[in-house]
N, C-alpha and C positions, 0 to 999 in steps of 0.2 A: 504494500500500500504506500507505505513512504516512497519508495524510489519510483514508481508512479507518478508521486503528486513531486516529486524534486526533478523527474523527466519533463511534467509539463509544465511546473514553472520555467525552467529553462529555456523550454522551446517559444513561450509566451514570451520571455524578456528578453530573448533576442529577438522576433520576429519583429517587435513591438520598437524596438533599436533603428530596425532598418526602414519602418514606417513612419515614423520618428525626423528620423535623419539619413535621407536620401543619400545614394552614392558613399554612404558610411563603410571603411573598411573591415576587415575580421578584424587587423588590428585591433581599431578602435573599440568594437564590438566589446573585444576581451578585457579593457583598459576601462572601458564603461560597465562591465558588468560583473566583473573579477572573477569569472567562469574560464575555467582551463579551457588551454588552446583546442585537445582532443573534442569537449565537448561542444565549442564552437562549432569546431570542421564537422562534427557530427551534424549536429541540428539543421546547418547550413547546407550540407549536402544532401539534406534527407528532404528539405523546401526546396532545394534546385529539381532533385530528382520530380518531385510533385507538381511544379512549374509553378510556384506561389516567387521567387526571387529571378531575378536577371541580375548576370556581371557582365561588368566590365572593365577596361583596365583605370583605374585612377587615376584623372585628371589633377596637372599641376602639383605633385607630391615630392619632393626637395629631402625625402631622407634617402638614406644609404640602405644598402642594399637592394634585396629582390624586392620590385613595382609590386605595390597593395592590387587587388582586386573592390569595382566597389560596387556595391550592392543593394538594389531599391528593387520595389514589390513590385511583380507583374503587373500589365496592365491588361493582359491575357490574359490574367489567371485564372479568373471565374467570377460570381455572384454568391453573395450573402445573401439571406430574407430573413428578416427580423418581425415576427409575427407576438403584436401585444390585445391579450383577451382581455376584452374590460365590462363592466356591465352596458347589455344593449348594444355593444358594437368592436369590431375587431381592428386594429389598425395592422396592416403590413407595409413594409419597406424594406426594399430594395438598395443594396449598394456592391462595390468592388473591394478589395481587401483591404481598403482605403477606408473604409467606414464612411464614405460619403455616399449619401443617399442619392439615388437618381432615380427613383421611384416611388407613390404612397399610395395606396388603395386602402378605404374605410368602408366599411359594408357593416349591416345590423347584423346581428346576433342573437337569436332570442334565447339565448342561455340553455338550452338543451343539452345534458352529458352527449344524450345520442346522436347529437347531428355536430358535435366538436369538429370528428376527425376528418369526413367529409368536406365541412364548412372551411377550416384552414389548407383542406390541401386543396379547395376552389379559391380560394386566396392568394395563393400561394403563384398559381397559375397564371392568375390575373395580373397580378405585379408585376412576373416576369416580364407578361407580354408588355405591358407598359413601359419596362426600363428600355426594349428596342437593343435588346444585347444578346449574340447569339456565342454565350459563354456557358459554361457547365457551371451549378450549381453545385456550391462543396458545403453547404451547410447554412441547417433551420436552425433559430433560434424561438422560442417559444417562452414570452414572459405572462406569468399569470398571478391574479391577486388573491395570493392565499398561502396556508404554508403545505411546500413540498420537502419530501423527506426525499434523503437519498438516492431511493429504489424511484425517482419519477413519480411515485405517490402525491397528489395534492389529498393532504388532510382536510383540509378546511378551507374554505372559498367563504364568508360569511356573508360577502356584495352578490353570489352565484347564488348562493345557497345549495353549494356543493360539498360532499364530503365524498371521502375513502373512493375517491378517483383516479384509476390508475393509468392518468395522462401520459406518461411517456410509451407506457403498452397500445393504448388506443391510436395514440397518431403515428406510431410505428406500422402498424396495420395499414394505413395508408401512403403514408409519407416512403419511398426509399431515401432521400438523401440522408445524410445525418444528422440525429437530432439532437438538439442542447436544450432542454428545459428549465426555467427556473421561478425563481418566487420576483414577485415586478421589483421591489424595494431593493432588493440585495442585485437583480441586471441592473437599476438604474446607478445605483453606485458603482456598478462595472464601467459604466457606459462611462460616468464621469471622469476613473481614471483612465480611460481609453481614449476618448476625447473631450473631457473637459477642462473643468476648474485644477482637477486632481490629477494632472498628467503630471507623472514622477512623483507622486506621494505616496511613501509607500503606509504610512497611517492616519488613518481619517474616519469619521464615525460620520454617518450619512443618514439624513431623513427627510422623507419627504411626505406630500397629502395629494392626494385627487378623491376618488372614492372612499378611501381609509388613508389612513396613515400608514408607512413602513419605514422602512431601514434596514442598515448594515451597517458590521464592524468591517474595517476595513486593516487588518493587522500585517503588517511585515509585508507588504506587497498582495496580499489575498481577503479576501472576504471568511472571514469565521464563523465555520458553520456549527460549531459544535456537536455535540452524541450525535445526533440523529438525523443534523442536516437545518436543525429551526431554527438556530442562533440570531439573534438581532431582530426580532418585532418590537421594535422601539415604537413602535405605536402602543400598545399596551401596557408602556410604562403608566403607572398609576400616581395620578398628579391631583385627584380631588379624591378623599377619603370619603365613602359611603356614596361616592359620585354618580353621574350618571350613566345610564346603562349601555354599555358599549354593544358593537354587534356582534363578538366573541363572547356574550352571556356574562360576562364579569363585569364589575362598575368602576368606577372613577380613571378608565383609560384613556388616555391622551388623542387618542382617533374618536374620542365621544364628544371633543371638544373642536377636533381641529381638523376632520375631514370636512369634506365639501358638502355633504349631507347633514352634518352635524350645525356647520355655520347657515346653513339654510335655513332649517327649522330653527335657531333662535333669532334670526333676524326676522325671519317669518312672524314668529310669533310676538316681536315685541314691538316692530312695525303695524300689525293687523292684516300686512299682503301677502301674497305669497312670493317668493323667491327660487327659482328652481334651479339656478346652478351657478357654480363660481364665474363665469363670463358675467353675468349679471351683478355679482356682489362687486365685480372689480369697475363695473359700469357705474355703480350706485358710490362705491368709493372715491371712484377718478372726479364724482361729480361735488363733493361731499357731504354724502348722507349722511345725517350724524348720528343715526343708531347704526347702519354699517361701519361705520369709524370707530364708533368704542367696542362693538365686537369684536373687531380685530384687533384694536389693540387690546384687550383684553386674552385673545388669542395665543399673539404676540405673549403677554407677561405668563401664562401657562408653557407655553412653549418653553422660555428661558427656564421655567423652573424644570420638568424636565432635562435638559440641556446642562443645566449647573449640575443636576445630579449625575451625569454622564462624564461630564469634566470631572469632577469629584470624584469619582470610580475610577477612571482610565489616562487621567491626562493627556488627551491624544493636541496635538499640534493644532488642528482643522476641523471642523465640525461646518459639516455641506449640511445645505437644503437644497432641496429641489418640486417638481411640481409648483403645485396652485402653492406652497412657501415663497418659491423663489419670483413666483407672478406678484405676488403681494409684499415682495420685501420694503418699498417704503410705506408699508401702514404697520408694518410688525415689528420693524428692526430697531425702534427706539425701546417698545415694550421688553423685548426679547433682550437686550442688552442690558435697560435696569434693573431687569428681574436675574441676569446673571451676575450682573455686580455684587447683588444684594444676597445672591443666595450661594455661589461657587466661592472654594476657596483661593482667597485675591494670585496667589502666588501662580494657582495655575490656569486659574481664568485670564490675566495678564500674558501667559505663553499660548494660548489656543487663538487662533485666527477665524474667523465666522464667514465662510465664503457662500453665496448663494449663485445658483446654478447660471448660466448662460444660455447652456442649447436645453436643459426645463425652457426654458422664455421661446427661446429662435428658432430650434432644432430639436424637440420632443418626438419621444416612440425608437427612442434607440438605443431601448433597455434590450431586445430584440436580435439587433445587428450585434450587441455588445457578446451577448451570452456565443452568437453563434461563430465569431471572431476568434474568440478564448476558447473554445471548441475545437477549431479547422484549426489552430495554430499551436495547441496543444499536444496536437500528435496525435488523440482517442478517437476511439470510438465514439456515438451515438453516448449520451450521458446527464447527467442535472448537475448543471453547471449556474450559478459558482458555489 
C-alpha cells in the first residue's frame, strides 16, 4: 500500500513539474523535487512511452557537459472529463492535460441511483462532441456531494438523499475509460492545488459551501483521508451547541448555517419573501439589503469560529475557501477575521494566510478534471481518488 501511494505521488509531482514549467529539464525536475535520478528516468519514460510528455533538446542552456532534454505535456495527448453531480443537474467539462477547459455541458438530473450511470456516460458523450477534438480519452473524473469511502462506496449523499451507493461499480458498468471518483469538497481542494490559489502548497485546510458545506485537509502534498477514506467534513464541525438541524441528522453543524439552502431559509424567513438561491442572495447583497447583509455577516462571524478552531488544532499556513464562500468574500471576510482574532490563538492565527478561491468565482466544476488529472498521472488504475 505505501509504495503504491509513494509511486503515485511521484508520478503526480513530476508530471505536475512539467505542467508547471514548460520545457523544464530532468535536471531540474530532480533539483525541484529531491526524487532520485532513477526515479525521475523512470516516471518520465513511463509518460513518454504513454504519449502524455514530448522532448526536446534545451534551448539556450550555458552548462557543461551533456545538453539537458526539455520537456512539456503533449498537446496530442488526449482528453480529461471532469463530471460534477449536484442536486437537479450534472455539470461536465472537458479539457487536455492542461486542465484547461475547452468544453461544459449542464443537463438536469432528476436524482435517480438508477439512471446515474447511463445519465453520465450521455454526458460524457456530449462534451466530447462539443470540445471538437479527435483525441483518446484517458480519464473520468467523477465528483459527488456526499461521503465516499474507499471501495467507491458513497455512504451518504444527504442533498440526493442517497445512501450505500456503490458509485464507482455502477459507472464502471458503463463507463470503459478510467474512472476516479471522489467526495466534491476534498476534488475541489485538489482542483485548487492543481490550478489554483494553492499551487505548491503542500498544507492547507480547504472549505467550501454550495449545497452543503465541505472540505479537506490538505497534508504534506495530499488530501487526508483517514480509516476509511471520510476524513475532513469540515462542514459538520459543530459551531452552535443544541443548534440547528443539519441534513446529516445531527444539530448545531456548520452546513446548517452556511450552505446555500441554509442562508435561504433564514433570509426567507426574516424578510417574509422567498429566496431561492445564492445568485439571488448575492443580487440582494450587491444591492444592499440589509437583512441579507447581517446574515452574512453573521455567517461570516460563525464561519471564523469554526476556522479558529481548525487553526487551533492544526496550525496549517493557509486556510482556502471556495464556492458561494469565495463569491461572497467581501460580505464575510470582515466577520470571518474578527471572529478569528477573537477566538484562535494570536501566535498562530498571525502565521495562517486566509486565501479565497479564484477559479470558485471565474473557473468553477473543476473539482472533476482535478480528480481525473491525479488519476491518469498517477500511474492507476480506475480508483477514488483523492
Amino acid at each position: 500500500m505505501k509504495s503504491s501511494f509513494t509511486r503515485r505521488f511521484h508520478a503526480n509531482e513530476i508530471f505536475h513539474c512539467i505542467r508547471l514549467v514548460p520545457q523544464i529539464s530532468q535536471r531540474d525536475i530532480i533539483e525541484k523535487t529531491g526524487f532520485d535520478k532513477s526515479t525521475v528516468s523512470s516516471v518520465i519514460n513511463r509518460f513518454d512511452a504513454m504519449g502524455l510528455v514530448v522532448r526536446a533538446p534545451k534551448q539556450g542552456e550555458n552548462r557543461p557537459g551533456r545538453p539537458s532534454e526539455a520537456l512539456a505535456i503533449s498537446q496530442q495527448s488526449g482528453l480529461l472529463v471532469g463530471v460534477q453531480v449536484e442536486l437537479g443537474e450534472t455539470i461536465f467539462v472537458a479539457s487536455g492535460l492542461d486542465g484547461l477547459p475547452i468544453a461544459q455541458h449542464r443537463t438536469r438530473f432528476g436524482g435517480q441511483v438508477g439512471e446515474l450511470a447511463q445519465h453520465v456516460a450521455k454526458g460524457i458523450e456530449t462534451v466530447l462532441h462539443m470540445s471538437d477534438r479527435q483525441a483518446e480519452l484517458l480519464g473520468v473524473g467523477v465528483s459527488l456531494p456526499g461521503l465516499i469511502d474507499r471501495n467507491g462506496t458513497l455512504l451518504h449523499a444527504p442533498v440526493l438523499g442517497w445512501r450505500d451507493v456503490p458509485v464507482l461499480d455502477l459507472l464502471a458498468g458503463e463507463i470503459s475509460t478510467p474512472l476516479y471518483v471522489g467526495n466534491d469538497g476534498k476534488a475541489a481542494a485538489t482542483a485548487e492545488h492543481l490550478f489554483g490559489s494553492c499551487i505548491g502548497v503542500k498544507d492547507f485546510i480547504y472549505l467550501f459551501s454550495g449545497s452543503g458545506v465541505g472540505g479537506a485537509l490538505f497534508l504534506d502534498g495530499e488530501t487526508y483521508l483517514g480509516m476509511n477514506g471520510l476524513a475532513g467534513e469540515l462542514g459538520h464541525l459543530k459551531v452552535v451547541p443544541q443548534g440547528r438541524i443539519c441534513s446529516c441528522g445531527s444539530a448545531g453543524c456548520l452546513s446548517a448555517y452556511l450552505s446555500a439552502p441554509a442562508l435561504c431559509r433564514e433570509i426567507s424567513a426574516a424578510m417574509g419573501n422567498t429566496v431561492v438561491s445564492f445568485d439571488q442572495i448575492m443580487l440582494q447583497a450587491g444591492e444592499r439589503e440589509p437583512v441579507t447583509l447581517a446574515v452574512l455577516e453573521q455567517a461570516g462571524a460563525i464561519l471564523g469560529s469554526a476556522v479558529a478552531s481548525l487553526i487551533n488544532t492544526f496550525n496549517p499556513p493557509v486556510v482556502a475557501f471556495g464556492g458561494d464562500m469565495a463569491r461572497a468574500e467581501g460580505f464575510i471576510r470582515p466577520a470571518l477575521e474578527h471572529a478569528i482574532g477573537r477566538l484562535a490563538h494570536p501566535r498562530m492565527a498571525e502565521a495562517t494566510r486566509l486565501l479565497f478561491s479564484e477559479i470558485s468565482v471565474h473557473q468553477p466544476y473543476l473539482g472533476g478534471i482535478a480528480l481525473a488529472l491525479d488519476g491518469v498521472t498517477g500511474l492507476e488504475g480506475p480508483s477514488v481518488l483523492p
